[in-house]
C-alpha positions as CSV (number, residue, x, y, z in Angstrom):
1,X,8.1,0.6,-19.5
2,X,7.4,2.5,-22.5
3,X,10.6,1.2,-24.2
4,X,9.5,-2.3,-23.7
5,X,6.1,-1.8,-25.4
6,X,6.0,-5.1,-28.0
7,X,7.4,-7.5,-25.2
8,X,4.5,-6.1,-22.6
9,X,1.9,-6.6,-26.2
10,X,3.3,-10.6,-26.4
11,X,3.0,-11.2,-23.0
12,X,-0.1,-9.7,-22.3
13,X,-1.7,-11.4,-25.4
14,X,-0.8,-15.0,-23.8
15,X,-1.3,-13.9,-20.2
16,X,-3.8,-10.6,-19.8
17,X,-2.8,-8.3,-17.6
18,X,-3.8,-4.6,-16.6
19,X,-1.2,-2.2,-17.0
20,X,0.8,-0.9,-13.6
21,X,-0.5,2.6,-12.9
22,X,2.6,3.8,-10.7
23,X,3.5,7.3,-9.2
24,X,6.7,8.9,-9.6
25,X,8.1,9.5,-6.8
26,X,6.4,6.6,-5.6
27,X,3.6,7.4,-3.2
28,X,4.8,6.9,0.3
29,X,2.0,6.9,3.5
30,X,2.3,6.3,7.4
31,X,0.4,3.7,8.7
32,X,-1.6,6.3,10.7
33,X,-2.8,7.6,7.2
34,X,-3.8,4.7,5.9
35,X,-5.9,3.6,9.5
36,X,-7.3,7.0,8.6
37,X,-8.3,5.8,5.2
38,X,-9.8,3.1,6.0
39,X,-11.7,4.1,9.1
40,X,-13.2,7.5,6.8
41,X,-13.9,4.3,4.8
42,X,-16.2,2.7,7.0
43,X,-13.9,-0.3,8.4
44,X,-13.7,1.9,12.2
45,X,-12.4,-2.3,13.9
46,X,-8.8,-1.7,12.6
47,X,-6.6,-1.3,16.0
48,X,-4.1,1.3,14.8
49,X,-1.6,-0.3,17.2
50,X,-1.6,-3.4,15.6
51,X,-0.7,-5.0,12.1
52,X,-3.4,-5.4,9.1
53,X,-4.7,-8.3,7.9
54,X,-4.4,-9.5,4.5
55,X,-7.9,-8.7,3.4
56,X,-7.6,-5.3,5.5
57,X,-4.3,-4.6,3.2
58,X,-6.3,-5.2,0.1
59,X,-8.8,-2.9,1.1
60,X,-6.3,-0.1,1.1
61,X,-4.8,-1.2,-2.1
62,X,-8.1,-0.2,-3.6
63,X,-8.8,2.5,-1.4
64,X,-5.0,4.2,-2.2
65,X,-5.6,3.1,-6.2
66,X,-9.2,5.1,-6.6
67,X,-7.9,7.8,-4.1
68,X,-4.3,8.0,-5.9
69,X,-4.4,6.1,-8.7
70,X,-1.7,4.3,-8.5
71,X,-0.8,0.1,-7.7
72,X,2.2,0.5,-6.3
73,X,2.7,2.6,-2.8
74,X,4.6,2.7,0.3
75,X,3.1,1.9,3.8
76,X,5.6,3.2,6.1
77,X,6.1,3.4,10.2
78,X,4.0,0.6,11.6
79,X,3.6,0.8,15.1
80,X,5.9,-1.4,17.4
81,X,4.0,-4.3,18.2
82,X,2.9,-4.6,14.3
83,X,7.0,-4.9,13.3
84,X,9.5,-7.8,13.7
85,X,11.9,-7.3,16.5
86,X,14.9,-6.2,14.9
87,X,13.5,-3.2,13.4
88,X,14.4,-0.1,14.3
89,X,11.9,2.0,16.2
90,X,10.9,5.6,14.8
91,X,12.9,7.9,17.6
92,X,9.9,10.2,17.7
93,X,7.0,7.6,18.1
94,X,7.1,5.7,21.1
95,X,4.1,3.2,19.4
């Protein structure tokens, strides 16, 4: 991003944006740590057998960007019942 500095300036000046605070490698976390986040966060009603809900995935984004400090992260082995069918199951986690 650094090489496209003036082009980031032009568009940001027409439409504002903050800039992408990113992690290199990129941050990568289980679904079990990020239940765990956001149960040691206060919200103890997520199911951590089940899939998040759009306002429950925000919440981590923030959570992971104070945390991390990054936007951009990987949320990685969802249980079972929270994936479509034709994904391949984790061979060590039966959930």
């Amino acid at each position: 991003l650094a090489k496209m500095t003036k082009e980031l300036e032009t568009v940001n000046s027409q439409y504002p944006f903050e800039p992408l605070e990113y992690l290199r490698p990129s941050l990568r976390l289980t679904f079990e740590e990020g239940v765990k986040m956001l149960h040691d966060a206060g919200f103890t009603d997520v199911d951590p057998l089940d899939d998040l809900s759009t306002e429950t995935e925000r919440t981590l984004g923030k959570l992971v960007k104070d945390k991390y400090k990054t936007d951009f992260y990987i949320l990685h082995r969802y249980p079972l019942n929270a994936r479509p069918f034709y994904t391949m199951p984790a061979p060590d986690n039966k959930d």
